[in-house]
C-alpha positions in Angstrom: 14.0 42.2 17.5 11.5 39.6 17.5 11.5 36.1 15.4 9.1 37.0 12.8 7.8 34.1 10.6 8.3 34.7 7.1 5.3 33.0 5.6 2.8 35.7 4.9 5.7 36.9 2.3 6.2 33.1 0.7 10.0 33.3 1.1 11.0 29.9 1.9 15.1 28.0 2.1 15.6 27.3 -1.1 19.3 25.7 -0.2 22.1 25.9 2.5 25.5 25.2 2.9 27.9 24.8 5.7 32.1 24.8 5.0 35.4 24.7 6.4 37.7 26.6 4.9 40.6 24.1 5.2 38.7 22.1 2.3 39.8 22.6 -1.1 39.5 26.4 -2.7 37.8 25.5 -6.2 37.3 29.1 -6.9 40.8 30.7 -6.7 41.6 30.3 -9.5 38.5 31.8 -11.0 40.0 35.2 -10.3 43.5 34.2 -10.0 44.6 37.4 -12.3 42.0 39.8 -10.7 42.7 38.8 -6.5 46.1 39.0 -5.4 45.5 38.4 -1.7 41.9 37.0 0.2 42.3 36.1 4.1 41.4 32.4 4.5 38.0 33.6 6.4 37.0 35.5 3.1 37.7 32.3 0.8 35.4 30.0 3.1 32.3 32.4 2.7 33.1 32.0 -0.5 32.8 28.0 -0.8 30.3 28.1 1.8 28.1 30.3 -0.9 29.7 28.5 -3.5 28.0 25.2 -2.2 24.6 26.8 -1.9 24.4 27.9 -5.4 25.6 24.8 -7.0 22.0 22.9 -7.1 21.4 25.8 -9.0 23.7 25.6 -11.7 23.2 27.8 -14.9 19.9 29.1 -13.1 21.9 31.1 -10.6 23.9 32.9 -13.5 20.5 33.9 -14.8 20.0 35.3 -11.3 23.8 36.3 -10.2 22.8 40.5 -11.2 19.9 40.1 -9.5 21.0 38.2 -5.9 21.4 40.0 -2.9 24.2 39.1 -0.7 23.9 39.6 3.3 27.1 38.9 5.3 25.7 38.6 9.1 28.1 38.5 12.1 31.1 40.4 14.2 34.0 38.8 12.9 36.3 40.5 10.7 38.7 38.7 8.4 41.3 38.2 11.2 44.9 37.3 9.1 44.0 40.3 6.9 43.5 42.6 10.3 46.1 41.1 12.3 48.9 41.8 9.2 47.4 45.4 8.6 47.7 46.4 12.1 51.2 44.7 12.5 52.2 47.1 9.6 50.8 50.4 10.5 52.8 49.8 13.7 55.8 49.9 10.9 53.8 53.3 9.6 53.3 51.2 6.0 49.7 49.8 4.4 49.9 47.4 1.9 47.7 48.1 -1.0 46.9 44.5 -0.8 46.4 43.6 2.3 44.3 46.7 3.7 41.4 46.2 1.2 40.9 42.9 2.6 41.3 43.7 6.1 37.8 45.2 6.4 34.9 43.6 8.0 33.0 43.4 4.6 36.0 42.0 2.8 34.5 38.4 2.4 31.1 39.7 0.8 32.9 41.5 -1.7 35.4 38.3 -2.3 32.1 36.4 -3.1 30.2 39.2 -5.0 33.9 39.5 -7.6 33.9 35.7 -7.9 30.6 34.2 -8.1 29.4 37.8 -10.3 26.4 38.8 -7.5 25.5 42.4 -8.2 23.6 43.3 -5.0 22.5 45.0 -2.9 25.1 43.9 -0.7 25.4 44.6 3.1 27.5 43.8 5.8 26.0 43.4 9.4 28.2 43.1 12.0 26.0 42.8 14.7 26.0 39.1 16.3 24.8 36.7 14.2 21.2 36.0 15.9 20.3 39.7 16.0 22.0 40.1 12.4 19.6 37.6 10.9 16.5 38.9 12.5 17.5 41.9 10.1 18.6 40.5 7.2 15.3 38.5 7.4 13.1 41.7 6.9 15.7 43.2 4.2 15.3 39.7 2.4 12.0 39.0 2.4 11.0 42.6 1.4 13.5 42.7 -1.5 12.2 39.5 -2.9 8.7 40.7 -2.2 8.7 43.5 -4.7 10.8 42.0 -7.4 14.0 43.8 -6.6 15.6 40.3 -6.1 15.1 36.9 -7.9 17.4 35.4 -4.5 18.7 36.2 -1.3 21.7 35.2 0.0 22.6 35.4 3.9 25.9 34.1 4.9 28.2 34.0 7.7 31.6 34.2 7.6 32.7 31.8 11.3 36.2 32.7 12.8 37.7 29.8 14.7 40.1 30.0 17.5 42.2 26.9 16.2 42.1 26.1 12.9 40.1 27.0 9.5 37.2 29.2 9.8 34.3 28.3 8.6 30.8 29.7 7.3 27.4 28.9 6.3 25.4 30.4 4.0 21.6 30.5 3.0 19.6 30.7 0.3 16.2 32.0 0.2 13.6 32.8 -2.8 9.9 33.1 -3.1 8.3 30.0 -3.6 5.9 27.5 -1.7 7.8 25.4 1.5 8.5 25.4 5.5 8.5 29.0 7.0 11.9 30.7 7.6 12.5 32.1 10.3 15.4 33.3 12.4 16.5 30.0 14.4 16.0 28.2 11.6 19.0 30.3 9.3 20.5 31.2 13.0 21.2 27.0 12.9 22.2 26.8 9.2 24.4 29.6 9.0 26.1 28.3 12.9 25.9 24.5 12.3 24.9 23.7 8.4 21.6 22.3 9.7 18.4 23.9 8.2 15.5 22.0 9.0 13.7 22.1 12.5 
């Protein structure tokens, strides 16, 4: 796919946010009673989006059921799938652990705590070719109306350490033109501008 400039449609970066997940969790105990288990990749999607959101404060809630959520990239939650396949070598699944074990486990972490109502989709197709997508989907949802926001986030295993992500907000509004290097950078590196 091509890098299509997103100007024509006036969809511009409204915020970003770039986290490691070995940073604090501030939002655990948000649903402390309703999560038993996350994987550690899940939880730092969730701060990354957490972080993006923040400027807006009580605006977001206003938007929260009308915010769609795009998680871009090929990594899957990878404590989650490692423990899930180590059990069904022991012919058990944990009721627990197997929900969170899928690909799209972190987008629905963020979507129960931070109350985003959709539509939700989980790409994983790398991250570059992802966003191309996610892009078009974006800009033609907040287009027509069926979105006040658009989130796009990527969840970023790490071979040593905490995982991190970044995460992206867009909106309609006047500003730079998005395009796909420019949210590519963000959601890779935490650094929007050009």
């Amino acid at each position: 796919m091509s890098s299509p400039s997103l100007e024509h449609a006036s969809i511009v970066l409204r915020a970003s946010a770039f986290v490691s997940g070995a940073r604090p969790n501030l939002y655990a105990a948000r649903v402390k009673g309703t999560v038993r288990y996350a994987d550690p990749m899940s939880w730092s999607l969730v701060m990354a989006i957490g972080e993006a959101i923040a400027p807006l404060g009580d605006d977001f809630q206003s938007w929260a059921t009308r915010c769609s959520l795009i998680q871009v990239g090929p990594a899957g939650p990878p404590e989650a799938m490692a423990q899930v396949a180590s059990d069904a070598l022991r012919g058990f699944a944990s009721p627990v652990r197997f929900p969170s074990a899928t690909p799209s486990a972190p987008a629905g972490l963020a979507c129960i705590v931070h109350g985003i109502r959709g539509p939700t989709l989980a790409l994983t197709l790398p991250v570059e070719e992802a966003v191309s997508l996610a892009l078009h989907l974006s800009s033609d949802w907040l287009s027509r109306g069926v979105v006040e926001g658009a989130l796009i986030a990527a969840p970023l295993p790490s071979g040593v350490g905490s995982p991190t992500a970044g995460c992206v907000l867009l909106a309609r509004g006047e500003g730079p033109s998005v395009d796909v290097a420019r949210v590519t950078r963000a959601l890779r590196e935490g650094r929007a501008l050009p």
